[in-house]
C-alpha positions in Angstrom: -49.2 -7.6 37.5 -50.3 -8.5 34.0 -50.0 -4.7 33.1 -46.6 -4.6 35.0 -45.1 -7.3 32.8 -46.7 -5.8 29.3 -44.7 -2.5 30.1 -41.3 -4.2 31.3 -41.6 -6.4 27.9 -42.3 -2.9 26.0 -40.1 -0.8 27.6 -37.2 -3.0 28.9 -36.6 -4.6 32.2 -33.4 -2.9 32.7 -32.5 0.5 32.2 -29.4 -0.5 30.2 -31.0 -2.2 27.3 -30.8 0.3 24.3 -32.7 -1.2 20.8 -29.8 -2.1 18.4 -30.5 -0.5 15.0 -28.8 -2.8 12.3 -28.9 -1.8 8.7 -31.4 -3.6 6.9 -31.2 -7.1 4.9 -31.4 -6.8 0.9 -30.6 -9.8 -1.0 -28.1 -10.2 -3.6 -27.6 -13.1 -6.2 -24.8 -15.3 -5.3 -21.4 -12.8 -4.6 -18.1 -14.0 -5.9 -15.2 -15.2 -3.8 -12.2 -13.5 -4.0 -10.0 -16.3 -2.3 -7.3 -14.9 1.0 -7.9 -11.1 1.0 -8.0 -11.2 4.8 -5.2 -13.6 5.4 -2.2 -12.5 7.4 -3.4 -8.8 6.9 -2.9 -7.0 10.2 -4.3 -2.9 10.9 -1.7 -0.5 9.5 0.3 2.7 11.3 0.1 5.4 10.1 0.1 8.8 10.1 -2.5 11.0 8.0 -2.7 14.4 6.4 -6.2 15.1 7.5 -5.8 17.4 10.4 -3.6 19.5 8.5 -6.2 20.1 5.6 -9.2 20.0 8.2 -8.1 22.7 9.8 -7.3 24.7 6.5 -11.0 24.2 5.5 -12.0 25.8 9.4 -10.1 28.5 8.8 -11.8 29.3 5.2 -8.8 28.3 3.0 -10.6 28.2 -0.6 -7.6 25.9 -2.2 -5.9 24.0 0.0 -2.8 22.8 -0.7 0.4 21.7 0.9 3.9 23.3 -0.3 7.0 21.4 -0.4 8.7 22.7 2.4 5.7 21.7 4.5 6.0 18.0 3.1 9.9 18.1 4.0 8.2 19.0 7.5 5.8 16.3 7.9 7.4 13.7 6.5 10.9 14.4 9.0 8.4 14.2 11.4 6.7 10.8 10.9 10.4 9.5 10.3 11.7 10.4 13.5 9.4 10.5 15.9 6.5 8.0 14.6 8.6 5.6 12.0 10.8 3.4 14.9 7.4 2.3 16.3 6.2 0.8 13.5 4.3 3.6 11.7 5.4 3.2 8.1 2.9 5.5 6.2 1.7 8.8 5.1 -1.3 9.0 3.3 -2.9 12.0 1.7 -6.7 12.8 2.3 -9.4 14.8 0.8 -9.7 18.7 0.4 -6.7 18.7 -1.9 -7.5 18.6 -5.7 -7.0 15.2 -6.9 -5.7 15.7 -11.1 -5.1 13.2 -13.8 -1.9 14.7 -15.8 -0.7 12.3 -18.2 -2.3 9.7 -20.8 -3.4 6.8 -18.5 -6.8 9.2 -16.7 -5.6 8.2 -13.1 -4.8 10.4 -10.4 -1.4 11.9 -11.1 -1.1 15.2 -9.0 -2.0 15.9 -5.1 -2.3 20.0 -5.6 0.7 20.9 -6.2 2.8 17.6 -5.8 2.8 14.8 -8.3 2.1 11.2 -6.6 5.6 9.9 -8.2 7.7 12.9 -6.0 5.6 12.6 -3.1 6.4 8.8 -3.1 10.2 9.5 -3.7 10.1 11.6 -0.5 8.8 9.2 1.6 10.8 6.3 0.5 13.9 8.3 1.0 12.8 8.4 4.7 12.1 4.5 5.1 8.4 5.5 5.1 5.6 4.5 2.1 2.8 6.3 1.0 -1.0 5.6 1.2 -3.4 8.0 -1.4 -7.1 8.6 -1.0 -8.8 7.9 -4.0 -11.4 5.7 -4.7 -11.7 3.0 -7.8 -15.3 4.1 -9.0 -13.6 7.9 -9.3 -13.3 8.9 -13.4 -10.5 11.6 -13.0 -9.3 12.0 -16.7 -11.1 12.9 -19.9 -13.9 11.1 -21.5 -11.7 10.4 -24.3 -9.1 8.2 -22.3 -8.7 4.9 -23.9 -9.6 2.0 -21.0 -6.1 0.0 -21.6 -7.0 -3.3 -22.7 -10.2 -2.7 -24.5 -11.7 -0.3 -27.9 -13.8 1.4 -24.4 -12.8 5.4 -23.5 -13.6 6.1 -20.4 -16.9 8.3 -22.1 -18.3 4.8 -21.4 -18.1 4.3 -18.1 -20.3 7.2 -17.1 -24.0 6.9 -16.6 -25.9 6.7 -19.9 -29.4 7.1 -18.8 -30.5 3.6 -19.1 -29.2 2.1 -16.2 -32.0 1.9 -13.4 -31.1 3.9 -10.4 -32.4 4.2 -7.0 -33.2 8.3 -7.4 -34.1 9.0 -10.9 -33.9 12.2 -12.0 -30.9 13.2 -9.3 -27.7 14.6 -10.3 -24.4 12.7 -8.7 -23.0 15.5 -6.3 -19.1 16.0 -6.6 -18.0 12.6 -7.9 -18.3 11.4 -11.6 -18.6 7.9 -10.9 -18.1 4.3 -13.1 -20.7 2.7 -13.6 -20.0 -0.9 -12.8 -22.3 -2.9 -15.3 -21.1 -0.4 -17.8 -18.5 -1.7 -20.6 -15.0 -1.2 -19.6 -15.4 -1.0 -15.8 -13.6 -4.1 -14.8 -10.7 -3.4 -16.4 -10.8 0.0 -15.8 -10.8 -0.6 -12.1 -7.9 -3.2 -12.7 -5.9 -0.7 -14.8 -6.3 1.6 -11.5 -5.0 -0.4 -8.9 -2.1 -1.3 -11.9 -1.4 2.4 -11.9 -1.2 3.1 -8.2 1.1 -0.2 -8.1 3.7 0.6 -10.3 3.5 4.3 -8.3 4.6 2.3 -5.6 1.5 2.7 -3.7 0.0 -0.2 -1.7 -2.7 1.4 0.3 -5.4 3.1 -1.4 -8.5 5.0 1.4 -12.0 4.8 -0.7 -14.6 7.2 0.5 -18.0 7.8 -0.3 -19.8 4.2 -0.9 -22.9 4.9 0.4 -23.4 8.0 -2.0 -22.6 5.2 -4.8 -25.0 2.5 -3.3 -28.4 4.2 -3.0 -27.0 7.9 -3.5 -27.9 8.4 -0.1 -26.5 10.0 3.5 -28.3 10.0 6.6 -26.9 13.6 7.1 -27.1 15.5 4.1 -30.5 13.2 2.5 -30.1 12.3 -0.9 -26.9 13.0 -3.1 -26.8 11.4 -5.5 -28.4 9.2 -8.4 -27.6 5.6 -6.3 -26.8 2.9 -8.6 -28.1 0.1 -6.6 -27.1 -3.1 -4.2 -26.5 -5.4 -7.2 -23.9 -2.3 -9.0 -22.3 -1.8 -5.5 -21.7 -5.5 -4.9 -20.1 -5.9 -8.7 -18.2 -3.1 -8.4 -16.9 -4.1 -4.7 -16.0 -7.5 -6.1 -13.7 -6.0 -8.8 -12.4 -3.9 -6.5 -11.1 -7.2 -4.3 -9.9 -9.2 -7.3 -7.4 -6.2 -8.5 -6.5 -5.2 -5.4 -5.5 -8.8 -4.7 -3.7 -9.0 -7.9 -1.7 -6.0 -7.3 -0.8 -6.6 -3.7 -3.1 -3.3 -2.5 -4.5 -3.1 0.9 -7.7 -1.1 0.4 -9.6 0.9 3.0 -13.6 0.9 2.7 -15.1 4.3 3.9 -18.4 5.6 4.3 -20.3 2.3 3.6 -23.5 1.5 4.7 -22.8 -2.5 5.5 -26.3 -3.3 4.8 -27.1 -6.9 6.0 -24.6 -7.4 8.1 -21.5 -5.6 6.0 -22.1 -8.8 4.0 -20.5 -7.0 1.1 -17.5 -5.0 3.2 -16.5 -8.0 5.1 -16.5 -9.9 2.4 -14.1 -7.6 -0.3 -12.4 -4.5 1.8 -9.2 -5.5 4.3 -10.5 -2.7 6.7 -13.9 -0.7 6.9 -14.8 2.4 9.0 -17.3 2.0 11.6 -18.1 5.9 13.2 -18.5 9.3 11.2 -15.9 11.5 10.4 -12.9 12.5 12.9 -13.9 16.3 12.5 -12.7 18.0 16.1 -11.9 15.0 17.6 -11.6 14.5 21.4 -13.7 12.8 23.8 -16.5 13.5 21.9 -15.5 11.6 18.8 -14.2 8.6 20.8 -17.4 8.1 22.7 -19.5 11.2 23.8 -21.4 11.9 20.5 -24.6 10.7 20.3 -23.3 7.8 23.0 -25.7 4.5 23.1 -27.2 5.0 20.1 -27.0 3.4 16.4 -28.7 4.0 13.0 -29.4 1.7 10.0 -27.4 3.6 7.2 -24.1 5.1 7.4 -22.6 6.4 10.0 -24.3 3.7 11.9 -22.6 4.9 15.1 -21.5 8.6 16.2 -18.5 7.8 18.3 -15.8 5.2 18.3 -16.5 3.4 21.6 -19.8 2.6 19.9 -18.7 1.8 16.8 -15.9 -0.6 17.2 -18.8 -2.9 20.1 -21.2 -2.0 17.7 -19.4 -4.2 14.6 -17.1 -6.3 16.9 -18.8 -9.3 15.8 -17.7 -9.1 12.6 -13.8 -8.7 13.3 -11.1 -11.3 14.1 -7.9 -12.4 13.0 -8.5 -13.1 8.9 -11.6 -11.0 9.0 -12.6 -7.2 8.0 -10.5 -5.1 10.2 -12.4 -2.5 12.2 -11.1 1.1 11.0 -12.0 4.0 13.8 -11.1 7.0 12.3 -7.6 9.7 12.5 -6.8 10.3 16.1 -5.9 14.0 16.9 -4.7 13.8 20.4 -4.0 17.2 21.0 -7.8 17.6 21.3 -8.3 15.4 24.4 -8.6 17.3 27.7 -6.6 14.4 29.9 -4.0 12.0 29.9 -7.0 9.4 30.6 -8.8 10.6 27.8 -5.5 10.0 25.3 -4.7 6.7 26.9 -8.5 5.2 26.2 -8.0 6.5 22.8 -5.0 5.0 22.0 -6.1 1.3 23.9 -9.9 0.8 22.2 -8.4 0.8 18.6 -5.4 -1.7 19.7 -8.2 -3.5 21.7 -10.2 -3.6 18.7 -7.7 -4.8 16.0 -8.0 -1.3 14.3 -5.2 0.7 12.9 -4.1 3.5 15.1 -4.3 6.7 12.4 -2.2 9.7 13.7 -3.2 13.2 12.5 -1.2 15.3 15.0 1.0 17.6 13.4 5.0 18.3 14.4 3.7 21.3 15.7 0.1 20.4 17.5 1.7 17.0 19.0 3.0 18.7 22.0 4.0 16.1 24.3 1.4 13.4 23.2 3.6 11.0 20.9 4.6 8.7 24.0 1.2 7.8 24.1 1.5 6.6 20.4 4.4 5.2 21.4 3.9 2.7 24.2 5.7 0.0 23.0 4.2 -2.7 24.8 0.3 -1.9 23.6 1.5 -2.0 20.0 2.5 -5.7 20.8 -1.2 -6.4 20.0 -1.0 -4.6 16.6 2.4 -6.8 15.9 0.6 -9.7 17.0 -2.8 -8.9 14.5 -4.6 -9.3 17.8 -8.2 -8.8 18.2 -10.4 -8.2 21.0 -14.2 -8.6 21.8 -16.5 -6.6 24.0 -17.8 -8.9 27.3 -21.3 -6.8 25.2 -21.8 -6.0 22.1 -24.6 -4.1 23.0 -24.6 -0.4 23.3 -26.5 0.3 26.4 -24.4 -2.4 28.3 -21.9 -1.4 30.6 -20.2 -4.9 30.0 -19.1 -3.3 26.7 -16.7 -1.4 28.8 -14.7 -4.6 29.8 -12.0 -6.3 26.3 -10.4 -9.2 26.1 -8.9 -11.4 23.8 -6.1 -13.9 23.5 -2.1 -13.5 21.8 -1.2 -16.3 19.5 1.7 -16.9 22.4 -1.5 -18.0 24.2 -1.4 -14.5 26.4 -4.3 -12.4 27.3 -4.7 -8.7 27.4 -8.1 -7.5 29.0 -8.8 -3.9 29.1 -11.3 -2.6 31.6 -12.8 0.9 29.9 -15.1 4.0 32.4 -16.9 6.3 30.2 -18.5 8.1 33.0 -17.4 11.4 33.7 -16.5 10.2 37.4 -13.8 7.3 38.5 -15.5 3.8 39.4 -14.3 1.0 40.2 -14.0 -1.7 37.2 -13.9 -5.2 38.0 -13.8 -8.5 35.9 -13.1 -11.9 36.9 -11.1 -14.2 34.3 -13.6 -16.5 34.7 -16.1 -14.9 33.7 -14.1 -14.3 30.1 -13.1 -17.8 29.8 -9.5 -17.8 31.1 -9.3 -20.5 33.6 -6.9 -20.3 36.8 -4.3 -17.8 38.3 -2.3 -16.0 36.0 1.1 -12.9 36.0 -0.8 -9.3 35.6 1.3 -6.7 33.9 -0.1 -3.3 33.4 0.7 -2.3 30.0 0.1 1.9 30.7 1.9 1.7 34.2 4.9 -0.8 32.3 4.7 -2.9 36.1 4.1 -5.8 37.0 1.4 -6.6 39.7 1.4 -9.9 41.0 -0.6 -13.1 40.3 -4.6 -13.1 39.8 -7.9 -14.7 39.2 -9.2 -11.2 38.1 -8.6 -7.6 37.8 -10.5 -4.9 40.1 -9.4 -1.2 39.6 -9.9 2.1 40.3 -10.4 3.9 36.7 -10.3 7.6 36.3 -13.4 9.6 34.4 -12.5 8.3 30.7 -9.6 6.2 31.1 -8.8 2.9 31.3 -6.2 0.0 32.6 -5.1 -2.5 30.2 -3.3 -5.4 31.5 -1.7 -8.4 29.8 -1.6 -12.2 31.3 1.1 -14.7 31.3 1.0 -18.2 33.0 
């Protein structure tokens, strides 16, 4: 027996429990505050340029680029079919060159569209524009006078003195500011100035970890890595002008060592899986299912992301950023309608990448009017688990500020089961109306929910008294 319970201590005693990898603890001198960046900030809809250009890339495209006529295109599209439910933005993505073409060194040009036309075409539509660019990027020549000081930006690069976490690396791609370097602060104000008076407000950052330790768990090292300290600094400016300026920033690729201490604390939303790439049921919760990693991507698959960092989210806290959806790569209407629920169950944004013409018949499922209540509403769920290997992960819930409920009962199997939750058991007392918020019916009065839920889909009900 005592050799029984050394192995069910070392191995587990149930065949659920998964280790939790959590990226390390490094300690940092005091951080800054940067006072109400999460306060009455709620996920954004939008719609995103990314499976246009990823597809570009598949198909060998050497410079990608989007035409005029194709803007006119996408843009009609997001107006008409996307903008009356509440999605309000286009933002651009990588793969497209990103130029600085006047005196001020900032991004200028998206190929071959300035920013300042770009942003006249959406606003004639009702819609805004998002840009993906990040604040550590130096896209101008060295000579560019930093506005505000005798520094060019020459001086923000790296100068060979400052200690780094792979000596003798080159940066790959990226020429990046140096935050302890002369200049960066108000170089990174003078960006988010720039993108303000563009009329931008939401700016997508990508690439942290490759500035933090110049490191990525899938490529190895990229990078020269200019430490936890630089990261932290350069984070902190990044909050205060982005507060200043009214921009909602978009943290990407970070790898939230100790707890996201730094993300949670300066970004309004964070990603928590790996790229979108092909999409489907893979990238919501097949890939690499149950398991997590201690540097960036910490999780494989949405599902696993969004329990893995739930504990970090709420209403005024970090939101929880799951990637673009492409829903014309899911095989069932199951499949699209778990997609659509996690992020709303989550607090995330719900990030469209369909195209006019690979949508098909899938925007009603961006469209359910009734599940984009929550996002309204800046609602945020929580896992029954926030372990991986739990199966109690599968069962949401969280509370309206009307003093509602929604719950959302998840099956990742690739057969139906039968899901079933008592209120109870999630802290809602008593009998209460249960509305299905996929089926748009009513079912009665309850002390819990019991269903039947097909391979990959899920019910989501909401609770009145």
């Amino acid at each position: 027996m005592t050799i029984a319970l050394a192995a069910a201590a070392l191995f587990g005693s149930c065949k659920d429990d998964v280790e939790m990898k959590y990226p390390p603890k490094q300690e940092l001198p005091e951080l800054p505050i940067v006072e109400g960046i999460h306060d009455n900030v709620k996920a954004p809809l939008y719609w995103s340029v990314y499976e246009y250009c990823y597809e570009q890339e598949r198909q060998g495209v050497s410079t990608i680029d989007i035409t005029p006529d194709e803007w006119d295109k996408m843009i009609d599209f997001v107006a008409t079919d996307l903008k009356p439910y509440g999605y309000d933005m286009i933002c651009t993505d990588g793969f497209i060159a990103m130029l600085s073409t006047d005196a001020s060194g900032y991004m200028t040009q998206y190929g071959s569209i300035s920013l300042k036309d770009l942003v006249a075409k959406c606003k004639a539509k009702g819609l805004k524009l998002g840009v993906y660019d990040n604040p550590l990027w130096i896209h101008g020549p060295r000579e560019t006078k930093i506005e505000g000081t005798n520094y060019t930006f020459a001086d923000l690069y790296y100068d060979g003195k400052t200690e780094v976490q792979n000596p003798g690396v080159q940066d790959t791609w990226f020429h990046w500011a140096v935050a302890e370097n002369p200049g960066c602060k108000e170089y990174i104000d003078g960006f988010f100035k720039h993108y303000k008076n563009l009329g931008v407000d939401f700016i997508r950052m990508d690439f942290l970890s490759w500035y933090e330790d110049g490191k990525d768990r899938g490529m190895g090292i990229v990078g020269r890595g200019y430490g936890r300290e630089s990261y932290a600094r350069a984070m902190a400016y990044i909050a205060e002008a982005a507060k200043k300026y009214g921009i909602f920033t978009s943290l990407v690729m970070p790898h939230m060592f100790n707890d996201a201490e730094v993300e949670a604390r300066y970004g309004n939303m964070v990603r928590i899986v790996c790229d979108t790439g092909g999409g489907g049921w893979w990238h919501c919760s097949a890939q690499d299912k149950g398991k997590s990693y201690t540097s960036w991507p910490n999780c494989n698959n949405q599902f696993d992301g969004f329990v893995y960092w739930s504990h970090i989210a709420g209403r005024n806290k970090v939101i929880l950023d799951g990637d673009f959806v492409r829903l014309n790569k899911f095989d069932t209407d199951a499949e699209k309608q778990t997609e659509i629920s996690l992020q709303l169950m989550a607090g995330g944004p719900v990030a469209a990448a369909d195209q006019y013409n690979t949508i098909g018949d899938n925007t009603k499922f961006y469209t359910n009017s009734e599940l984009l209540e929550l996002n309204k509403d800046g609602f945020v769920g929580k896992p029954l688990s926030d372990k991986l290997g739990n199966k109690k992960n599968e069962i949401w819930y969280g509370q309206m500020t009307n003093g509602d409920y929604v719950v959302g009962l998840f099956n990742r199997s690739d057969n139906a089961a039968t899901v079933a939750v008592s209120f109870k058991e999630l802290g809602i007392e008593g009998e209460w109306k249960v509305r299905d918020l996929w089926k748009h019916a009513d079912e009665g009065t309850a002390s819990s929910v019991n269903a039947v839920v097909p391979a990959h889909g899920c019910k989501i009900v909401r609770l009145k008294k």
